[in-house]
C-alpha positions as CSV (number, residue, x, y, z in Angstrom):
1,X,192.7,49.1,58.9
2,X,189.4,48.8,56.6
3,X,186.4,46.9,57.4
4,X,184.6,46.1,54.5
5,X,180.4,45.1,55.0
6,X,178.3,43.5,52.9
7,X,174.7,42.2,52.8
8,X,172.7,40.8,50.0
9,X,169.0,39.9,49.6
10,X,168.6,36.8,46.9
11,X,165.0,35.8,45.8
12,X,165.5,31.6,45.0
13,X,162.7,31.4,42.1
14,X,163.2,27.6,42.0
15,X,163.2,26.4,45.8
16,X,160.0,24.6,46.6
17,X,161.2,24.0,50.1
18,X,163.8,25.3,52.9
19,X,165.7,21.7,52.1
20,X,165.8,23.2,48.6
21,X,166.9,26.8,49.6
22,X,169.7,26.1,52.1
23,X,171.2,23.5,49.7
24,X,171.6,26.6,47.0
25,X,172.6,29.0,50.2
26,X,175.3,27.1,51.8
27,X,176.9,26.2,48.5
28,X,177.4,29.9,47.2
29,X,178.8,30.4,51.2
30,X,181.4,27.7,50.8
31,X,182.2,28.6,47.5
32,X,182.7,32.0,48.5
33,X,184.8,31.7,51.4
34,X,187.3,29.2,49.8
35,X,187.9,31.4,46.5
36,X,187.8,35.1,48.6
37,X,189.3,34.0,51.9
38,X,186.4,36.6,53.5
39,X,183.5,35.6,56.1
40,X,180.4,35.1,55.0
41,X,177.0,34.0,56.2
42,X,173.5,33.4,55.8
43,X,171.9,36.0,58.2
44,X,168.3,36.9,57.6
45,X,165.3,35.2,55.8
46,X,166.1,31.9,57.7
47,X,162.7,30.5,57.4
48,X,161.6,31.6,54.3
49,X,162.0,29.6,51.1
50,X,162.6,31.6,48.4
51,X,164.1,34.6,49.7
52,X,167.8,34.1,51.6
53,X,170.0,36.8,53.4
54,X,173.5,36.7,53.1
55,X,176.2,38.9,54.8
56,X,179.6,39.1,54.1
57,X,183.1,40.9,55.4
58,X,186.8,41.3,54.2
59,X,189.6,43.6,56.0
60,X,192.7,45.2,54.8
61,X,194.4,47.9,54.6
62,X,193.4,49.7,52.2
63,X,189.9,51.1,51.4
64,X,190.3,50.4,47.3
65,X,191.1,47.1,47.9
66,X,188.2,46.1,50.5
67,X,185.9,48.0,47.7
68,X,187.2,46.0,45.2
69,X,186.9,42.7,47.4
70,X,183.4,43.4,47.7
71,X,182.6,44.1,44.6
72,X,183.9,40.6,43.7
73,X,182.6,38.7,46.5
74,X,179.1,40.2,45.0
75,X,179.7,39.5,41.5
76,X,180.9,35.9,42.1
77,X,177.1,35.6,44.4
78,X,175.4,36.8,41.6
79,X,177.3,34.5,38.8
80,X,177.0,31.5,41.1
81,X,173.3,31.5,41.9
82,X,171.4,28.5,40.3
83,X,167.9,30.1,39.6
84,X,167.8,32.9,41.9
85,X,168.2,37.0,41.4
86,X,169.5,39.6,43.7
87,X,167.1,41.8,45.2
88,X,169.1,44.5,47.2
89,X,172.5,45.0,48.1
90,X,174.5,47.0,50.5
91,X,178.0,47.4,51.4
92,X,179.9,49.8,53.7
93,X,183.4,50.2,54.4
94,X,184.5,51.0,58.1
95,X,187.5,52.8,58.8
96,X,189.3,51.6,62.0
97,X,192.1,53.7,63.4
């Protein structure tokens, strides 16, 4: 089994409030997690309003496939954000015996 991890920092150039910014956030999360079937959340910057934290995870059983997953998961983030850029990523895969 593969654990695949994921974390992306997203500056929100647009959002004038945290009204504003979780609006944007919890749209690209529910978009997400209905096309990719994978968990994802928004995890740090809570109270900031123009930068947003957002983690995500897939599993299966194969390490080129959770790579791949993520890599989509974070291209479909990056399509899907209305006025905002990616700042840093990371992703790890975790190989469970």
């Amino acid at each position: 089994m593969v654990v695949g991890v994921g974390y992306v920092s997203v500056q929100l150039f647009a959002s004038q409030s945290l009204k504003d910014k979780r609006r944007v956030v919890r749209s690209v999360i529910e978009r997400t997690r209905k096309r990719y079937n994978a968990s994802v959340a928004e995890v740090d910057y809570l109270d900031s309003w123009q930068m947003a934290g957002i983690g995500f995870s897939c599993v299966s059983n194969s390490s080129s496939h959770a790579d791949s997953m993520l890599a989509e998961v974070l291209r479909f983030i990056e399509a899907n954000l209305a006025d905002g850029a990616i700042a840093d990523v990371s992703t790890e895969l975790i190989h469970m015996s």
